[in-house]
N, C-alpha and C positions, 0 to 999 in steps of 0.2 A: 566653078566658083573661085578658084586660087588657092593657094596653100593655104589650109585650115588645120590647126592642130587640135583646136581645142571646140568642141559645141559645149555651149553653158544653156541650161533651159531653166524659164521659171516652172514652177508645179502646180498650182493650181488652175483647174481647168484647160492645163497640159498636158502634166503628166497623169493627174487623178482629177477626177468629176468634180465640180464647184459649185454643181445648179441651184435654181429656187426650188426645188423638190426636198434637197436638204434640209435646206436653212429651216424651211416650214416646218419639215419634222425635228427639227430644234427646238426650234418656238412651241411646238405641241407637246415635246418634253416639258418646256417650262412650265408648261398651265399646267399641264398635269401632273406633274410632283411638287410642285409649288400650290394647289389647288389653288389657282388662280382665278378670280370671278370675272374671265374676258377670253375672249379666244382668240387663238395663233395668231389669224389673219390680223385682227386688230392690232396685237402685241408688235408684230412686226412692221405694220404701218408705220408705227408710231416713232419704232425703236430706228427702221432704214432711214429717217428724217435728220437725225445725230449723226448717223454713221456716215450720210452721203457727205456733212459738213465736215468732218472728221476727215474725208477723202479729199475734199477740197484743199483743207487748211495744209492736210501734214507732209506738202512738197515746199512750204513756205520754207527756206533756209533762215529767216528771223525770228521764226519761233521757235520755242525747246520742242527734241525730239517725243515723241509719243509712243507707247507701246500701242498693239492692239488690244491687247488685257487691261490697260490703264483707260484709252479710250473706249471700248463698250463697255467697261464697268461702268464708268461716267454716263454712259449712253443708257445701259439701264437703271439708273438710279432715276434720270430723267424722266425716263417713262412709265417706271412707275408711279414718281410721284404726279406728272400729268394725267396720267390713269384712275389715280387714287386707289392703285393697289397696294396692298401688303406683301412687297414681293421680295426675295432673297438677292440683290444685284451681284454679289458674287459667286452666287452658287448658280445663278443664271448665265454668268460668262462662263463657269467652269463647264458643263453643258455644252454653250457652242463650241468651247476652245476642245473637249474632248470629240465632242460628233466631229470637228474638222480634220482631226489626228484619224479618223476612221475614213477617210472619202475614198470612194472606190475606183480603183485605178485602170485608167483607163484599156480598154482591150488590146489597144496596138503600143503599147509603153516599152511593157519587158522586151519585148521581141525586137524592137526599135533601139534600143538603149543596148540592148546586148550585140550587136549587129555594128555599131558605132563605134563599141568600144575596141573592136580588132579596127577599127581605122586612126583613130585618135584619143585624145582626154576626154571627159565628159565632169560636167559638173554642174550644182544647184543653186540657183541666185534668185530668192523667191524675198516678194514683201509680205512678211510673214512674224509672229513671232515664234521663236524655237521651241515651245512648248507643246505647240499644233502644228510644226516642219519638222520636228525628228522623228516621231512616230511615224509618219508618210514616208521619212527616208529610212527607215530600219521595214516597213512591209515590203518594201519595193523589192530588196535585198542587192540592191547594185552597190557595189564600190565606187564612189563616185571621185573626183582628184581634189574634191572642195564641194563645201554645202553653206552658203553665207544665207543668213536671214537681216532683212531690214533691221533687226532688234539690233543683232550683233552688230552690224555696219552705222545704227544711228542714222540710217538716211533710207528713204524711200524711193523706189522706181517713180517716174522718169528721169531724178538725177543724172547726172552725170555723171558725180562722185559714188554711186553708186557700183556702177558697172565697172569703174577704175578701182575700187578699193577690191574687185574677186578679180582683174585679171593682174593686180599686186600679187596677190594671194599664190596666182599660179604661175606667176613668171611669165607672160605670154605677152605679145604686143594686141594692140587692138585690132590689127590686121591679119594675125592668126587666129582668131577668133570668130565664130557667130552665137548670136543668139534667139534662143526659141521661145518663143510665148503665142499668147492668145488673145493680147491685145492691141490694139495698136498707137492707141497712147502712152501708156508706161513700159512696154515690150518693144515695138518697132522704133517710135519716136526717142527713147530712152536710150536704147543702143545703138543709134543710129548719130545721136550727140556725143557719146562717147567716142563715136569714132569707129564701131563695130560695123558687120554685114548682121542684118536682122532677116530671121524668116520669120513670117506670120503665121501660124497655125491659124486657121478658120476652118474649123469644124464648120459649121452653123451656114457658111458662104454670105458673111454679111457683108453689105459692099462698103467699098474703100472710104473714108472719110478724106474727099480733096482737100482738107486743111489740116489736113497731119503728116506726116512724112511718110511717104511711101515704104515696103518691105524691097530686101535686095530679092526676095521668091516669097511665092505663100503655097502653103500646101494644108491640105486639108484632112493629111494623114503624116502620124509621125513616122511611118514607114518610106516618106518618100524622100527623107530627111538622107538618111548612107546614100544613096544613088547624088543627092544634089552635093555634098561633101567630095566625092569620090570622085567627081569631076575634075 
């Protein structure tokens, strides 16, 4: 791969699980401590409708930045009132923002991250707010050399400015670097604008999207990550 000092990885559905199995059991928190007169699947329909726009908008550079806590609180207030439920919008984001701080980390993580770090830096650059990214990075229990969340940075993956404000952070050029994620829009295509080598994590073996920027490797384990480094 060429002199690498540094792997920076995003975290969710990286480093720790991100499914719709969660989120559901979110949503089923909410009806049920809220007694809410509708159920999960509903709630959720209605609520991923906001949140996909929300995903759309906040790579716009000409609009103000947005939290994640800013925008699904917005997101469920909407749907509640679309719902015509009586429902708590903040104590429903506090729910999802805590079940995210809890996501379970994935089996080949620790063994992988620890394995890496007798080779080079390692660090976290996730789109994220730090409310639901630093409880993930104190379970993990890695030392990391940097942990930037979109909140802190004010920019969101696939920026560009993004991926330049953590390797400020670490002093590293963008040719000593790669990065890891899981997707291939805001992970491969994102560090691949800044100028970085991106590997693709694809768990799942979904195929390549030919109008996105291809990964320098993909692997479908983060174990196979020290070996393609080490090269």
């Amino acid at each position: 791969m060429g002199r690498i000092t540094t792997v920076i990885f995003d975290m969710f559905n990286t480093l720790v699980e991100d499914g719709e199995t969660y989120w559901m059991a979110s949503f089923q928190r909410i009806v049920q401590e809220q007694n809410l007169k509708a159920n999960a699947i509903e709630l959720r329909k209605e609520w991923s409708s906001g949140d996909q726009a929300f995903r759309d908008r906040r790579t716009n550079g000409q609009l103000p930045f947005q939290t994640y806590y800013n925008a699904w609180l917005g997101g469920f207030e909407r749907t509640f009132a679309a719902l015509e439920l009586n429902g708590d919008p903040a104590d429903a984001v506090r729910i999802v923002l805590e079940d995210m701080g809890q996501r379970p980390i994935h089996t080949d993580t620790v063994q992988a991250l620890e394995l890496l770090q007798e080779q080079c830096h390692i660090a976290v650059l996730s789109n994220a707010d730090d409310r639901f990214l630093n409880p993930v990075v104190e379970r993990l229990g890695i030392s990391f050399e940097a942990v930037l969340s979109s909140e802190a940075a004010q920019c969101y993956k696939p920026r560009p400015e993004l991926f330049h404000n953590m390797l400020r952070r670490l002093d590293v050029s963008p040719q000593e670097a790669v990065y890891v994620g899981d997707r291939q829009y805001e992970d491969v295509q994102g560090a691949s604008k800044a100028g970085m080598r991106a590997i693709w994590l694809n768990r799942d073996r979904v195929a390549l999207d030919p109008n996105l920027t291809e990964p320098d490797h993909h692997v479908e384990s983060l174990l196979e990550i020290p070996t393609l480094v080490d090269r």
